[in-house]
C-alpha positions in Angstrom: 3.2 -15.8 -10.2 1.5 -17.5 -7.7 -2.2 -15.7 -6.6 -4.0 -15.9 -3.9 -7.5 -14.1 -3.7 -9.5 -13.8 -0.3 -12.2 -12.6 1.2 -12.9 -10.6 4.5 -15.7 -8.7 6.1 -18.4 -11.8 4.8 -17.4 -11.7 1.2 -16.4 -14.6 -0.5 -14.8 -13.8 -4.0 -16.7 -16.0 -7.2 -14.6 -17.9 -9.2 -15.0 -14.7 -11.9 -13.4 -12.8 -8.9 -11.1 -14.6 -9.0 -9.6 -15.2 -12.8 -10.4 -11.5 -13.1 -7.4 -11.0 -10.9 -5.6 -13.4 -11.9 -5.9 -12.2 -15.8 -5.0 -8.5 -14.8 -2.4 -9.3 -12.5 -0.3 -11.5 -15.3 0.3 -8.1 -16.7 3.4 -8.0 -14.0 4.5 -11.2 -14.6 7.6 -9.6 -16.8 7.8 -6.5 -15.4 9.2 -8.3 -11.5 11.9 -10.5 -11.4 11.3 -13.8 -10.7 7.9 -13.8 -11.0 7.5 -17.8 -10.8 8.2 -17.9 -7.5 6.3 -14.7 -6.3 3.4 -14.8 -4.3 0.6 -12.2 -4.5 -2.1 -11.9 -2.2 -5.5 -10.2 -3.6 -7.9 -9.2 -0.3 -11.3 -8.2 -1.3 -13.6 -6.6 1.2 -17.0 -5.5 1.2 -18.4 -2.8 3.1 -22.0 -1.0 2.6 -21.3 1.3 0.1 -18.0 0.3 -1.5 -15.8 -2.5 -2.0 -12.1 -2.7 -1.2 -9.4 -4.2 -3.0 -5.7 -5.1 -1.0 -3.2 -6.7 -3.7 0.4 -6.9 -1.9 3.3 -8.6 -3.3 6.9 -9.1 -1.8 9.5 -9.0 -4.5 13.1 -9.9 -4.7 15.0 -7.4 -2.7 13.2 -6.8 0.8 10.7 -4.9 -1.1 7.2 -4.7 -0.8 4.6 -3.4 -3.5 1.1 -3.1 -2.2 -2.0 -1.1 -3.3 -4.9 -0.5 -1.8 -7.9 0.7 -3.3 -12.1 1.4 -2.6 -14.6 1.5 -5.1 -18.3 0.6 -5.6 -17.5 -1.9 -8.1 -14.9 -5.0 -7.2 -13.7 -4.8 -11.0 -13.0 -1.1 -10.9 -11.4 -1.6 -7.7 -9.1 -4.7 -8.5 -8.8 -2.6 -12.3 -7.6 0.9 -10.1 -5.2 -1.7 -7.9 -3.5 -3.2 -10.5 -3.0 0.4 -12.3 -1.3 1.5 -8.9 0.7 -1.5 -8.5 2.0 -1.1 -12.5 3.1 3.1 -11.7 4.8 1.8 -8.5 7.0 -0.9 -10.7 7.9 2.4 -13.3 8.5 4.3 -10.9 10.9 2.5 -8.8 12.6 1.4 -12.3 12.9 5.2 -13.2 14.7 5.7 -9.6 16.7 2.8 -9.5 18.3 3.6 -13.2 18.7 7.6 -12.8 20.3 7.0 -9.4 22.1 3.8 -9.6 21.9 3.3 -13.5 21.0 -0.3 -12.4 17.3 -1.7 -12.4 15.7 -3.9 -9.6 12.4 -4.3 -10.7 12.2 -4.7 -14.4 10.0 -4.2 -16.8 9.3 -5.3 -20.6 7.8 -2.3 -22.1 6.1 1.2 -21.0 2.2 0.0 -20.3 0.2 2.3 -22.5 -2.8 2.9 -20.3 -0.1 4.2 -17.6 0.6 8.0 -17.8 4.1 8.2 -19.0 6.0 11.8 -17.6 4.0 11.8 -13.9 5.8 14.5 -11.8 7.9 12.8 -9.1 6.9 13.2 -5.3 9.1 15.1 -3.7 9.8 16.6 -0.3 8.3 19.9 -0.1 7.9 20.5 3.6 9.4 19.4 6.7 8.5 20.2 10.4 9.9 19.7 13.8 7.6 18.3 16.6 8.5 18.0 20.3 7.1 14.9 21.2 5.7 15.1 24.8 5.2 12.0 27.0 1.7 10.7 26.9 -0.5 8.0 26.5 -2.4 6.7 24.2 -5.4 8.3 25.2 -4.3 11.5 25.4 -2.6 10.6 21.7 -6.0 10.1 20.4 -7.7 13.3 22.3 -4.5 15.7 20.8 -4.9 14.2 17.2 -8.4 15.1 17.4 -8.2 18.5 18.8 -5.4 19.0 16.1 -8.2 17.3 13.0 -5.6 15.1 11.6 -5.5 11.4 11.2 -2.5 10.6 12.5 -0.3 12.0 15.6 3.2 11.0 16.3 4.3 10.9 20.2 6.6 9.6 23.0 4.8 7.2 25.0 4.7 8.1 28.8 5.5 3.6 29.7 8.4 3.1 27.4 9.4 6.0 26.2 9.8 5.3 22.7 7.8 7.6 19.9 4.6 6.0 18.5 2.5 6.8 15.8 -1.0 6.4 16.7 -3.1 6.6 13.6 -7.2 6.5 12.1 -8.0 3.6 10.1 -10.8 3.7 7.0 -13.2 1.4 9.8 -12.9 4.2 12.2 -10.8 2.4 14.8 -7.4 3.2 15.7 -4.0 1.7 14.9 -1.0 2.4 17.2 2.8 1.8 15.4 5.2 0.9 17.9 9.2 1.7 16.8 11.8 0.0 17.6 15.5 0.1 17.4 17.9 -2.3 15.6 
């Protein structure tokens, strides 16, 4: 697997940065197919309290594993990321086999220092919004009222629903959709 660890934010990762990742990302070098010709790409960020690790990899398939993970130490964090990444692999292996009794993403054994029998997500509530035309402004000042971090809506120029969301840095994000 091919690795790629940068910086943001005015940190440069050390060379011990560095072949720390690289040594705890080889443990999903037999769990993904084709793992020669993958490319992962490790984003370490530092902020005044914490540090953040981003570690996303596109595999074979159209699919994408990422983690993302904040801690004080960068060797927790990238420790915490890797631990994500491994349960994400399982768990789209367990999926993949009960539904299609096929794997995708394979794996050599069960990682010990992974919890084995983790509940599955499932869908335990659904709701129906009536999305209003408004813009993004008005997106923002309705999530607020409402306290939540993200707020879905049919914006008033192209009227096509949005999701306007608040990131970790305290700015906003807007996701536009778009039909195939």
């Amino acid at each position: 697997m091919k690795i790629e660890v940068l910086g943001k934010n005015g940190f440069t990762p050390s060379e011990a940065n560095r072949e720390y990742a690289e040594k705890k990302l080889a443990k999903l070098d037999g769990r993904i197919p084709d793992a020669d010709l993958t490319h992962a790409r490790v984003v370490c960020k530092v902020y005044k309290t914490f540090h953040k690790v981003e570690v996303t990899i596109p595999v074979k398939g159209g699919r994408i594993l990422r983690s993302e993970v904040s801690d004080v130490d960068i060797y927790a964090a990238i420790d915490k990321s890797i631990d994500k990444l491994l349960t994400q692999v399982r768990r789209h292996n367990d999926r993949v086999k009960d539904k299609l009794g096929k794997t995708s993403i394979r794996y050599a054994e069960e990682p010990s220092d992974v919890a084995v029998n983790e509940p599955e997500p499932k869908v335990t509530r659904s709701k129906k919004v009536e999305l209003e035309p408004m813009t993004k402004d008005e997106a923002i000042d309705q999530m607020e009222l409402l306290g939540h971090d993200f707020f879905v809506y049919l914006d008033k120029e192209t009227m096509k629903t949005n999701v306007i969301y608040l990131r970790d840095d305290g700015d906003y994000a807007v996701i536009e959709t778009e039909s195939k």
